[in-house]
Every structure is written in C-alpha cells, then in structure tokens.
Residue, then its C-alpha position, 0 to 999 in steps of 0.5 A: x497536502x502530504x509532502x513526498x518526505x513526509x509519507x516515506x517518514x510516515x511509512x518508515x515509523x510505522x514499519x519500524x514497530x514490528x521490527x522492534x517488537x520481533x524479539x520481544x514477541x519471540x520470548x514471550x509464550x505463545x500468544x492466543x489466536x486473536x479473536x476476528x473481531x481484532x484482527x487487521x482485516x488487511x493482513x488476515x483477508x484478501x491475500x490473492x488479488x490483483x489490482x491497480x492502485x493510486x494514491x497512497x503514500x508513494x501517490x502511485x497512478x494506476x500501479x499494478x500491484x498484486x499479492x500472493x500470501x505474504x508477497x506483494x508486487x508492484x510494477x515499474x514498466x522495466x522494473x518490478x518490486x517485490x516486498x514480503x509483508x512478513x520480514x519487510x524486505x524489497x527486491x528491485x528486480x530490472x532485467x538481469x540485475x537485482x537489489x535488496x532493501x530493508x523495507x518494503x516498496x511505499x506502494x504497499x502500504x497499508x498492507x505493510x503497515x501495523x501488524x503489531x497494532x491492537x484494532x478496534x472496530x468502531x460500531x456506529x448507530x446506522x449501517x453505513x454504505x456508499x457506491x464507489x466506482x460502480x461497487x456498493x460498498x460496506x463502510x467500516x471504521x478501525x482504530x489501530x492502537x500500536x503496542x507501546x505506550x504512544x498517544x497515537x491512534x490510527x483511524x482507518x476507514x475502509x470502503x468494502x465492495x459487496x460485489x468483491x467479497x468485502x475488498x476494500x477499494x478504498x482506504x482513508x487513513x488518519x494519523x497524526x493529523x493527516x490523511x492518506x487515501x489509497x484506491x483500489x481498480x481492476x480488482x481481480x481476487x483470483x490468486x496471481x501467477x506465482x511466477x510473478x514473485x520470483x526474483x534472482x537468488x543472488x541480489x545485492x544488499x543496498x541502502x539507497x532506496x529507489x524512488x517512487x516514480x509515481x506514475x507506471x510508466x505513462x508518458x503524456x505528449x506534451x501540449x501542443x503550442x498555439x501556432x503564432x501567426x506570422x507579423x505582416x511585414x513592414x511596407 
C-alpha cells in the first residue's frame, strides 16, 4: 500500500518537470503541433466534465471534481480548490478567506501530471474491452517518457466508456514500482457553470499546504455498542 508521503512526493516529482523545463521551452523556436498519436489524451480531451472521483494519489471517496478548460475544482464541504493544469497554482477558497499555493490540489492528478511527457501508444494484437460500472469500456495502454535523460517510464492504462465518448473512468498508473488507481462516477461531460472557477482576487501566498481530507465530508455514526446485560446481583 502507497503510503500518504509517498503520493504527495510522488506528485511534487512529477509536477516539478514542467516547471524546470518552462524557460527552456520559451527559448527554444516554436515546436510543431504534435501529431495525435502523441498527445497526453488527458490534456488534449475532455476539458468539460464533472464527476466524482476516489482513489488516486489523495485516495479521495466520492470527491466532486470538475474541469472547465484549464481550471480543475474540487470540493471539501465548506471548502473548495481550484488548480489551474497550466501554471500549477491552487486556491483554497472557505467562505471569505482565501489561499494561494504553489502547486495544484493531489485530487488532480493525473490531469496535472506529465504534460512535458513524450507518449507512446502501446498497440497490442486484440482490441481489449472490459465493462466497468455498467460502461463498456476501450482499453488503452500509454507509456509516458519525461524529456530528460531519466530511466523512468510511466505505464498508463486507461478504461475509455464508449457511452461517454472515450472518458476514462478508470485509470491505473505504474511508476516506480508502484500503482495508482483513480476512478471516475457521475460523469457528466456538459461543460461546469463557469462561476464554479471564481475565486477572490486577493489570496494570501502560503506554503503550508492544506491536507487531503480524504473523504468530502461524510461523517459515518459511530457503530453502536453491544448492550451488556446487567449481572445478577449476589444473593
């Protein structure tokens, strides 16, 4: 099992190499268009949707998430983040108040994730499908390849629901030697309210980064205790 530090290193690493590689992409001349056979099908697709998700990095439960272009939300009861997927920044926004980071909410990965990444489409013998959740799902197989010299592949396998035009309502991800699974309910691809997105103009700067609560709020009653049946009393 992943432990808690272990994901939110996890998503800091691969967050990091946009960032680096931002100034040297700047100089360079203009690359060309990339052909769709190696585009990150989660940056180039489905840029409206709404949904629940659980798993993941954060092991979220039936979180709100939705995504309007470049702007993904997620929910926390009294509190909702915003992240935008292009500059990585998060706003923490509870009622009045509201704060600034430098990276994105967990829950966003891996939308948030290797957008410098070369990807490679795994082509194999059969078409693969599987019924997930009640979808008929396409099975597709990525490699992501990061744009240094590192070692590292990153395998993705991705459940596309044929009913929901090839959203991918499950993700299985290998790296390192470890996998990561989001899932994806309640999909709805009609584009958000843009009023979802807003946030305060002025946000305080911070580094403490507000943890995952895991769960959108739920809160289970406790289990009720066994009555113990009182002792007979001594003659």
């Amino acid at each position: 099992m992943i432990s808690r530090s272990f994901r939110l290193a996890l998503l800091s690493c691969v967050l990091a190499v946009p960032v680096c590689f931002q100034g040297q992409t700047q100089r360079k001349a203009a690359p060309k268009a990339p052909s769709p056979e190696s585009q990150n099908p989660l940056v180039s697709q489905f840029k409206s949707f709404s949904a629940k998700v659980s798993g993941g990095i954060a092991r979220d439960h039936d979180r709100k998430i939705y995504r309007s272009g470049n702007l993904m939300r997620l929910d926390f009861g009294d509190e909702y983040r915003v992240s935008d997927l292009n500059t990585l920044h998060m706003w923490s926004v509870t009622g009045d108040s509201c704060a600034k980071f430098d990276r994105p909410d967990a829950g966003t990965f891996p939308f948030s994730a290797y957008h410098d990444f070369k990807v490679e489409r795994v082509v194999t013998k059969e078409k693969e499908e599987e019924t997930v959740d009640g979808h008929v799902c396409k099975i597709e197989n990525l490699n992501f390849i990061p744009p240094d010299e590192r070692p590292l592949v990153v395998k993705m396998k991705l459940w596309e629901a044929e009913d929901l035009s090839g959203f991918p309502i499950k993700i299985e991800i290998h790296a390192n030697d470890e996998e990561i699974i989001s899932t994806y309910t309640d999909v709805s691809l009609a584009a958000p309210d843009p009023k979802l997105f807003r946030h305060p103009a002025k946000c305080s700067v911070t580094q403490n980064f507000p943890g995952q609560k895991g769960k959108d709020g739920v809160k289970h009653a406790a289990p009720k205790k066994a009555s113990t049946p009182p002792k007979n009393p001594q003659p």
